[in-house]
BALO-381314 format. One record per residue (C-alpha): z, x negated, y; residue in three letters. Coordinates in pm, whole numbers, padded with zeros to 5 digits, always signed. Each point is the difference from the previous one (the first is absolute). Layout:
ZXYALA;...
This chain:
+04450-12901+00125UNK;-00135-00352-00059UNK;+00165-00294-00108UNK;+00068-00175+00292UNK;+00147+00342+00124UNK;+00253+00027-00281UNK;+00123-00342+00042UNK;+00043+00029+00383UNK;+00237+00320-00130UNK;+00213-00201-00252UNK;+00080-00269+00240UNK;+00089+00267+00265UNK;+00261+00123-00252UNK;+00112-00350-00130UNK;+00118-00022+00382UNK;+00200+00316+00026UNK;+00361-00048-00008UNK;+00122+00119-00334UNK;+00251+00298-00028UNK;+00343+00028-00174UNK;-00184+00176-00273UNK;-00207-00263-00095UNK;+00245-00304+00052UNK;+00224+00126-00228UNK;+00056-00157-00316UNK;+00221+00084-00280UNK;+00036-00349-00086UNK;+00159-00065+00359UNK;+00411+00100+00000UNK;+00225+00039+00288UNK;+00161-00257+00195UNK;+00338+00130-00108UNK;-00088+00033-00353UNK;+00222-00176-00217UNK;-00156-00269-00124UNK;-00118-00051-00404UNK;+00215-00186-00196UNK;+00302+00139+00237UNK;+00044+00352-00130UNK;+00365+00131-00018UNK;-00022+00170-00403UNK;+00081+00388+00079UNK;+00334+00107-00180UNK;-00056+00293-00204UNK;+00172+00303+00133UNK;+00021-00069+00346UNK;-00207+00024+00261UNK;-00198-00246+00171UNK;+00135+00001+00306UNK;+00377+00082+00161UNK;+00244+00055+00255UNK;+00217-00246+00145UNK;+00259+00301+00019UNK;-00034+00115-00406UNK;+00286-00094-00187UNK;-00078-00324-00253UNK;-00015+00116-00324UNK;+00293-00056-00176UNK;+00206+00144+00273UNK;-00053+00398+00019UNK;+00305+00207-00054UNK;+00015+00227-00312UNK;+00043+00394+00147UNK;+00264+00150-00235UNK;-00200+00338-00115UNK;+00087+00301+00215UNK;-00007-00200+00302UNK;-00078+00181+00293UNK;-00294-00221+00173UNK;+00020-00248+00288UNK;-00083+00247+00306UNK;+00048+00046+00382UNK;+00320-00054+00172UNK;-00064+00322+00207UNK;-00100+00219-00266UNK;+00245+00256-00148UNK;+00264-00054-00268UNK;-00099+00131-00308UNK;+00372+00188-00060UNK;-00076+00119+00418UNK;-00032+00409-00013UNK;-00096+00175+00299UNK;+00174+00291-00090UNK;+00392-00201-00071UNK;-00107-00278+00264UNK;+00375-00184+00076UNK;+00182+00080+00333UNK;-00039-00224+00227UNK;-00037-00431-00086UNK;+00316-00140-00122UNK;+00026-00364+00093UNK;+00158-00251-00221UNK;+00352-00023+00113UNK;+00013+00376+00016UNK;+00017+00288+00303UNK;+00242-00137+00209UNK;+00238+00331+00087UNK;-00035+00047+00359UNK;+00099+00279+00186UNK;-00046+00158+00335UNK;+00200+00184+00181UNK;-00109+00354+00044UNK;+00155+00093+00355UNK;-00219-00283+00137UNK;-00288+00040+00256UNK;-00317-00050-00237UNK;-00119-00319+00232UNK;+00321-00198-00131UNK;-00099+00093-00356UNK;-00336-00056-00027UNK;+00032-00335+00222UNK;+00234-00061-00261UNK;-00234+00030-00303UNK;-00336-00138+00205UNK;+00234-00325+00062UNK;+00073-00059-00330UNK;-00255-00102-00235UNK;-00227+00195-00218UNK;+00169-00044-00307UNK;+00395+00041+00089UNK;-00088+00290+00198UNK;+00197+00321-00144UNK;-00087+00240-00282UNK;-00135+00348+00135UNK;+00170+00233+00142UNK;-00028+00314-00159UNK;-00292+00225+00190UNK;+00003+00376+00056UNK;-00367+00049+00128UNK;-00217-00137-00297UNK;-00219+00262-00117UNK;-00062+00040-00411UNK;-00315-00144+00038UNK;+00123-00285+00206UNK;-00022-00087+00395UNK;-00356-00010+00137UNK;-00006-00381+00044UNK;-00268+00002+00243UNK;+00108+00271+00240UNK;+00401-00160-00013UNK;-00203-00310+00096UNK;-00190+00152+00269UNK;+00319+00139+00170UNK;+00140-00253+00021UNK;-00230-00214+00126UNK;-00021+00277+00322UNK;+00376-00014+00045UNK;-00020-00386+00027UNK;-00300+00021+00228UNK;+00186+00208+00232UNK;+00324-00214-00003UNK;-00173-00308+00040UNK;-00222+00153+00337UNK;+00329+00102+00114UNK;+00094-00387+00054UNK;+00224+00050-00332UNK;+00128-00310-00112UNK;-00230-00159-00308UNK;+00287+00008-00249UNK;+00136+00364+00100UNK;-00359+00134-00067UNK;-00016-00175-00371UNK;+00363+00162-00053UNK;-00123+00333+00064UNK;-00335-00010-00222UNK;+00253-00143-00289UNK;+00218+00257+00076UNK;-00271+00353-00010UNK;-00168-00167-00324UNK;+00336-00037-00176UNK;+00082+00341+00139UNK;-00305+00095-00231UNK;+00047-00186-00278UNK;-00217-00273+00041UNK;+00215-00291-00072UNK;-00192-00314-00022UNK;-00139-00034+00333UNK;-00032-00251+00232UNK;-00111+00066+00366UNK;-00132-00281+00234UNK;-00012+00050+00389UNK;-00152-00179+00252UNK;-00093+00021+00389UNK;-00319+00237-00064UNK;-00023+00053-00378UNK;+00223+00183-00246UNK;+00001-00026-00332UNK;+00147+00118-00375UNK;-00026-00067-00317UNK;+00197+00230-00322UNK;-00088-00156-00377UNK;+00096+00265-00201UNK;+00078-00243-00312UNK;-00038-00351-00108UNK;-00310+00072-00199UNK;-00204+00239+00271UNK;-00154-00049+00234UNK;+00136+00037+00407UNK;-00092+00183+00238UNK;-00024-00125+00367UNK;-00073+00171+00331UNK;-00014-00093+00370UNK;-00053+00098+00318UNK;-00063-00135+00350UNK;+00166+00064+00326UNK;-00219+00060+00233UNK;+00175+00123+00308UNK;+00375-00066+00108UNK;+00202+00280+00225UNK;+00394+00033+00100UNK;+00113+00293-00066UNK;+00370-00030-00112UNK;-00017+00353-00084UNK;-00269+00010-00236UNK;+00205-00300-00143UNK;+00326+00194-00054UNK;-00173+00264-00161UNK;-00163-00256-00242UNK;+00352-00106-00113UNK;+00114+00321-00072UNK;-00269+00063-00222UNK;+00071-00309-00172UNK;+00387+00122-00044UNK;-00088+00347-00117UNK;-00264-00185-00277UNK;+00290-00302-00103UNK;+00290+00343-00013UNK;+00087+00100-00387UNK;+00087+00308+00116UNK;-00300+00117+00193UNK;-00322+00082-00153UNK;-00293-00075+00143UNK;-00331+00010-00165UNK;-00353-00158+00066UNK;-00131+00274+00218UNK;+00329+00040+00192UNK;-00002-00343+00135UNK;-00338-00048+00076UNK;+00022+00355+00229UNK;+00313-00153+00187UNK;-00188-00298+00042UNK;-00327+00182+00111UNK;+00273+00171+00247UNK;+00105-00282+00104UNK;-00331-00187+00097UNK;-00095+00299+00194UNK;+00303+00043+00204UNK;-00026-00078+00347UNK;+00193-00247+00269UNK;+00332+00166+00081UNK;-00056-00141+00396UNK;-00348+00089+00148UNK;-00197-00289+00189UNK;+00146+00039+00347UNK;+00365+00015-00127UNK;-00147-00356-00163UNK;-00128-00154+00361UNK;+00337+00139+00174UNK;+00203-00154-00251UNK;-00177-00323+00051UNK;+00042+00019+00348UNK;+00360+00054+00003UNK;-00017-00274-00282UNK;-00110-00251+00260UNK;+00229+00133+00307UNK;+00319-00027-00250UNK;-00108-00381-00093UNK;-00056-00083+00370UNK;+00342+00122+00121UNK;+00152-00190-00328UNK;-00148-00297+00138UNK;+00120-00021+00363UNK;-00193+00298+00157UNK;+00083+00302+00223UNK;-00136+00366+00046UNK;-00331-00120+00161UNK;-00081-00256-00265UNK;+00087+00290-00262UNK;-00281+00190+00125UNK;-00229-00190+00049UNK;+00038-00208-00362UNK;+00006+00415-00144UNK;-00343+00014+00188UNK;-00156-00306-00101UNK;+00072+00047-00356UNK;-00118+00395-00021UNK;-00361-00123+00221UNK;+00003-00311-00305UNK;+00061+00287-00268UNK;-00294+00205+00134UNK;-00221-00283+00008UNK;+00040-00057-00342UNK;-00025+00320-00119UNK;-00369-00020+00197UNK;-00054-00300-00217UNK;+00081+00103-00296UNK;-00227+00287+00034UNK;-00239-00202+00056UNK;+00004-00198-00286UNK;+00174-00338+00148UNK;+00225-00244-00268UNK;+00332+00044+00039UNK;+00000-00347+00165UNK;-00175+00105+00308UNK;+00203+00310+00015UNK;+00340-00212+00039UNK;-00224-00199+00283UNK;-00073+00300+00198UNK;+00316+00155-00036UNK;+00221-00343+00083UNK;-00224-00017+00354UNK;+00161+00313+00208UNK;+00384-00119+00028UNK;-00122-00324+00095UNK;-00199+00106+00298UNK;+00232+00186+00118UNK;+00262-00251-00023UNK;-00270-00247+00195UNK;-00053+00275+00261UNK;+00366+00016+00073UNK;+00036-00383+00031UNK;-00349-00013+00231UNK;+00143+00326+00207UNK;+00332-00233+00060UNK;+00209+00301-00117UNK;+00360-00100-00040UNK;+00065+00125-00382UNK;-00019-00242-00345UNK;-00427+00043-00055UNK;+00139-00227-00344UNK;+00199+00269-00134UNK;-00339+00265+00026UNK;-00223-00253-00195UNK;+00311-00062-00243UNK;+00027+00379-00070UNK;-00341+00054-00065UNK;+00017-00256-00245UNK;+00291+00155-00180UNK;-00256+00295-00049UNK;-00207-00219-00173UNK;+00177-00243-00219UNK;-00085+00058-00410UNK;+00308-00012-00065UNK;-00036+00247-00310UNK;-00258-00237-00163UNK;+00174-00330+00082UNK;+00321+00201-00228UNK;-00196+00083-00239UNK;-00202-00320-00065UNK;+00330-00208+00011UNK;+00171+00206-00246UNK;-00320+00037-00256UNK;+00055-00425+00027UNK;+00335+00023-00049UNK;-00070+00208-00345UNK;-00275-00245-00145UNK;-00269+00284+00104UNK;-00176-00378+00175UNK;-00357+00175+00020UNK;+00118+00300+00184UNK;+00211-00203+00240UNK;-00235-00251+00039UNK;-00248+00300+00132UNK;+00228+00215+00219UNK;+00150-00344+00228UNK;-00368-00042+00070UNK;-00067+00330+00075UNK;+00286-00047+00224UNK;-00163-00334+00122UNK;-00318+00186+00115UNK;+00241+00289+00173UNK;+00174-00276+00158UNK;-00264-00166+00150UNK;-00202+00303+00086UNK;+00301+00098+00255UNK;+00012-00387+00083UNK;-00433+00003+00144UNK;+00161+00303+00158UNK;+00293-00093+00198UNK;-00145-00354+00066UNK;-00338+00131+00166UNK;+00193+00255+00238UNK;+00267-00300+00025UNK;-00283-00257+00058UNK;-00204+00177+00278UNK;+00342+00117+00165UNK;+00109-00384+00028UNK;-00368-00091+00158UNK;-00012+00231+00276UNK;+00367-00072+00138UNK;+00236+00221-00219UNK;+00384-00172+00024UNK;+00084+00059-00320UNK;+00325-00227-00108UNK;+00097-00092-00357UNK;+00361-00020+00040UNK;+00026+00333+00129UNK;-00090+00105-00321UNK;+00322-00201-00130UNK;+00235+00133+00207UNK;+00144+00367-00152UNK;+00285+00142+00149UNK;+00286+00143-00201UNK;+00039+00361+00014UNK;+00153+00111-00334UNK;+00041+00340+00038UNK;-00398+00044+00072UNK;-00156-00244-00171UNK;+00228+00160-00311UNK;-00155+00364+00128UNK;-00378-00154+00011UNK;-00023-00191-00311UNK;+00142+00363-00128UNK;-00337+00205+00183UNK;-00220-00330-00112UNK;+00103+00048-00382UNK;-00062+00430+00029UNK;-00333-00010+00192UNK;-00058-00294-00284UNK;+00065+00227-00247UNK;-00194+00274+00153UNK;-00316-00218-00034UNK;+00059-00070-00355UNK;-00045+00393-00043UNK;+00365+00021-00175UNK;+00136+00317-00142UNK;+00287+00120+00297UNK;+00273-00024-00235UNK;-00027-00384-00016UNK;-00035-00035+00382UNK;+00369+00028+00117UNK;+00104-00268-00258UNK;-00251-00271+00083UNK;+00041+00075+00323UNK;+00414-00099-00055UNK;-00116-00267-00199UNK;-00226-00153+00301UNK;+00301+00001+00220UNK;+00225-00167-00249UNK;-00259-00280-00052UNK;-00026-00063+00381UNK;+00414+00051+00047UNK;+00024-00311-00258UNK;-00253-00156+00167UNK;+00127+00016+00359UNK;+00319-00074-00163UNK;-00089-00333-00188UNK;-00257-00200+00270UNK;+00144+00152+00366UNK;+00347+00027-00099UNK;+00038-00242-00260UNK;-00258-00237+00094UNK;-00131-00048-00340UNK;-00377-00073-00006UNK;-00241+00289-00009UNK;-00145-00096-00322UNK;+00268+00055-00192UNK;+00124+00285+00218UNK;-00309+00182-00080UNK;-00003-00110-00371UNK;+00391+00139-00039UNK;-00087+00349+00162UNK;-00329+00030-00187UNK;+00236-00050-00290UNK;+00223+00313+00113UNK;-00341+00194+00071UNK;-00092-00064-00410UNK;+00324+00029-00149UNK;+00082+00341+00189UNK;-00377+00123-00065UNK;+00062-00095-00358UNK;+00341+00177-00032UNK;-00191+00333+00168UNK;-00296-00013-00196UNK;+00194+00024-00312UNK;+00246+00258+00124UNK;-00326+00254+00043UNK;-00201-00160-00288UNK;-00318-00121+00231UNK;-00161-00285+00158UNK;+00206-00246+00175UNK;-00326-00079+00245UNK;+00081+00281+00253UNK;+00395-00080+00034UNK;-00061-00357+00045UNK;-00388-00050+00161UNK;+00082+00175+00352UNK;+00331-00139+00061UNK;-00147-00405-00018UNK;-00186+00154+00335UNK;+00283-00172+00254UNK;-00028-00282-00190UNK;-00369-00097+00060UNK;-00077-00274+00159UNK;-00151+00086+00333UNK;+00133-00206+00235UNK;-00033-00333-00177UNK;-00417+00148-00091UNK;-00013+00041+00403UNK;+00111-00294+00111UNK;-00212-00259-00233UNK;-00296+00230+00116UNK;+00080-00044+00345UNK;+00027-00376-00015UNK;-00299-00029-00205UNK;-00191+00166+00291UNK;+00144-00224+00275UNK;-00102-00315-00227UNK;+00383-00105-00128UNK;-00131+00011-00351UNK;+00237-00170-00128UNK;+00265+00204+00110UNK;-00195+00305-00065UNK;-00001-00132-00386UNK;+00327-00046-00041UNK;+00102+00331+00117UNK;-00251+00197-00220UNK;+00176-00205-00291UNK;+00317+00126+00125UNK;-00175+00380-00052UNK;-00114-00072-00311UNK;+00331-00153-00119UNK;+00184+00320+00126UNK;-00241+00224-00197UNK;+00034-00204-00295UNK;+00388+00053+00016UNK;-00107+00359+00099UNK;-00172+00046-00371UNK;+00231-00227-00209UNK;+00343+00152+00139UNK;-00142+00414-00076UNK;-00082-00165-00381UNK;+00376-00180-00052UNK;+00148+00286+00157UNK;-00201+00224-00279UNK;+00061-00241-00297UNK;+00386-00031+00077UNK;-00046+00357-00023UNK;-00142+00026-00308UNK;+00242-00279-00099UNK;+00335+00149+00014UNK;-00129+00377-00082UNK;+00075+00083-00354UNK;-00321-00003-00216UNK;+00130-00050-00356UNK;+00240-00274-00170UNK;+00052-00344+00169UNK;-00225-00116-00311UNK;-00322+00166+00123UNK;+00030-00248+00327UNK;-00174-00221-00211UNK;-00364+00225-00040UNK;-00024-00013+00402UNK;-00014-00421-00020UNK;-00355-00087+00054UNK;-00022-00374+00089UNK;-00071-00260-00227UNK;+00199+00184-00338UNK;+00363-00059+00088UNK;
């Protein structure tokens, strides 16, 4: 390489930008070096740098020797033994002495102790079934967890089903539990101490089915487990309960369409009607029942099925009004809908509001929403296209019921057995809430024709009657209260005021049409509240312990 070549090279380099490497300089400090002349002299025996949270020194607090050291709020005691572990957490003013009376149904008791809270709740009762090697936590868990799943898809009230999972995990020994229900999930959770660890399980309800039966059943399981003097053990209850799953309907499916049929025909004479409109509301609701069935098998929401099924009665009573035939075409449409009505969920979804169960209730009034209006697109299509092509259908027919006490008294009395036929109820419960129908419509009749008291409060005093006599039955055989009280609100349903805002909604009076579909829904309201008063005054003058214990079932606001 000549000269001239090696100095063309060096200025070639000269003009390359220069690299990290080569600009550094030891000389040069960072900008966040502290500057010289400005050094803070290090202190000998600490370090250079500390927290803002260390203690100034000075300030740190001698441990006296044999301290234990600082640890874990959560971890265990050092004088904590597994193997002598205390009873059961004593609070600070002591175990308050409370207790139960004996001879009472296990719902009272164990609403008694859920009500109260966790810490005044009562010492353990002694338990007969705990094995030497203790209950299998897991398995108790697990059982009960099925019996509440099958309670709760039996339209069980929310706080009934908690009572009976306290109830079978008590009945096993498993004392510190707490179980949580809601519209589709059930839940528990047992701590076996302060210092382990708990255990929680759930499980989801999935599909809902009345069967009043299968219900019954249920609750005597639940008695047998909460008895001191009856033994049964881990396998024994889960074969009654396998039994009990697998059981079938007591009524086959066309004793279910007939009932609904003669369902409809009883509602339509209660409302004004004669033999012909019995018939033919009985046939419009068994071709309505059919047609759901076909939906349901095919897979349709139980929205579309209430649709379908509402449509029938309604045609029919159009046909009669466009045929000119002199009988009430309002009272066929008004039966059908009496087949209809959820008036099981609208109970039940009231009285899990009434308890503080809010989720639940909140849930189960809009599943009764979407029932509602499912029959509503129903009745107001057939109603709609009846109106447009010349059907003389008048409102205040509808209105207009005429007094006939002795039948009305025998129809509400069919309407409340063929009611309780469709629930699938065991046929020992049938002849009472079939009394208890007709005593709900006797006060009825009684109260708005004869006394001319308005029909809200008529209907909320004999839905009262209806809970306090289905209370007072339900704990004279030690079950359910749902299938003495559920079928005998049946007469009480709002049909007619549901068929006449319909009716005016399809002949444009909306306004009118609103007002009386408030009037249904203030009916069914006073429907739901007056079966839950009639329960709780029940519950109120019934003899569950001491006049002390009234206190545990006060739930609002501490006093």
């Amino acid at each position: 390489m000549s000269f001239r070549e090696r100095c063309e090279v060096t200025e070639a380099e000269d003009r390359k930008p220069r690299s990290d490497e080569a600009r550094y300089d030891p000389e040069i400090t960072s900008e966040f070096a502290v500057p010289a002349g400005i050094e803070v002299p290090e202190s000998i025996g600490e370090p250079e740098t500390t927290s803002e949270f260390s203690v100034p020194k000075g300030l740190e607090t001698l441990q006296p020797p044999g301290a234990e050291p600082e640890g874990s709020a959560f971890s265990t005691p050092r004088t904590y033994s597994a193997q002598n572990a205390p009873a059961a957490f004593t609070p600070a003013t002591g175990v308050p002495l409370v207790s139960l009376v004996k001879d009472a149904p296990w719902q009272d008791r164990m609403r008694t102790m859920l009500r109260m809270p966790v810490a005044e709740r009562p010492a353990p009762e002694p338990v007969q079934r705990v094995e030497e090697e203790g209950p299998a936590v897991p398995r108790v868990l697990d059982l009960t967890l099925r019996i509440g799943e099958l309670l709760l898809a039996g339209g069980e009230g929310a706080e009934d089903v908690e009572a009976a999972m306290f109830a079978v995990c008590r009945s096993y020994g498993l004392d510190r539990c707490e179980p949580n229900v809601t519209f589709t999930l059930l839940s528990i959770s047992h701590q076996p101490s302060l210092v382990e660890d708990p255990v929680t399980a759930s499980r989801t309800v999935r599909r809902r089915g009345t069967d009043y039966t299968r219900l019954a059943a249920v609750f005597r399981l639940v008695d047998d487990l909460t008895d001191p003097e009856t033994h049964v053990s881990l396998e024994e209850a889960y074969r009654r309960l396998a039994e009990i799953r697998r059981n079938r309907h007591p009524y086959p499916g066309w004793a279910l369409t007939v009932a609904g049929g003669l369902l409809a025909g009883a509602a339509s004479v209660l409302v004004g009607g004669d033999l012909i409109v019995f018939f033919a509301a009985a046939v419009g609701a068994m071709l309505g029942d059919r047609l759901a069935w076909l939906c349901a098998g095919r897979g349709l929401p139980e929205f579309y099925q209430f649709t379908v099924a509402a449509m029938p009665p309604a045609a029919i009573g159009v046909a009669f009004a466009l045929a000119h035939v002199d009988v009430k075409a309002s009272a066929v449409v008004t039966g059908g809908l009496f087949a209809l009505l959820p008036g099981r969920a609208l109970v039940a979804g009231v009285q899990d509001g009434l308890t503080g169960f809010y989720i639940t209730a909140s849930a189960r009034l809009l599943e009764v929403m979407y029932f509602f209006v499912g029959i509503v697109t129903g009745v107001l299509l057939v109603l709609y296209f009846g109106v447009k092509v010349g059907g003389k259908l008048n409102p205040d027919v509808a209105l207009v019921i005429n007094e006939r006490p002795l039948i009305q008294i025998g129809a509400s009395m069919v309407l409340s057995l063929t009611f309780a036929v469709l629930l699938q109820q065991e046929r020992s419960t049938v002849l009472w809430v079939t009394l208890n129908g007709g005593v709900a419509w006797s006060v009825y009749g009684a109260m708005h024709y004869v006394g001319g008291i308005s029909p809200v409060a008529s209907t909320a005093v004999a839905a009262g009657l209806v809970g306090l006599f289905g209370q007072l039955l339900s704990r004279y055989r030690f079950a359910s209260a749902l299938p003495y009280t559920t079928a005998a609100i049946g007469p009480l349903l709002p049909g007619s005021a549901t068929y006449l805002g319909l009716l005016s909604i399809a002949q444009n009076e909306v306004d009118k049409g609103l007002v009386s579909l408030a009037k249904a829904a203030s009916l069914a309201m006073a429907i739901a509240i007056g079966v839950n008063l009639g329960s709780e005054i029940s519950r109120l003058f019934l003899r569950v312990g001491s006049a002390g214990k009234r206190r545990a079932a006060k739930r609002t606001r501490g006093f």
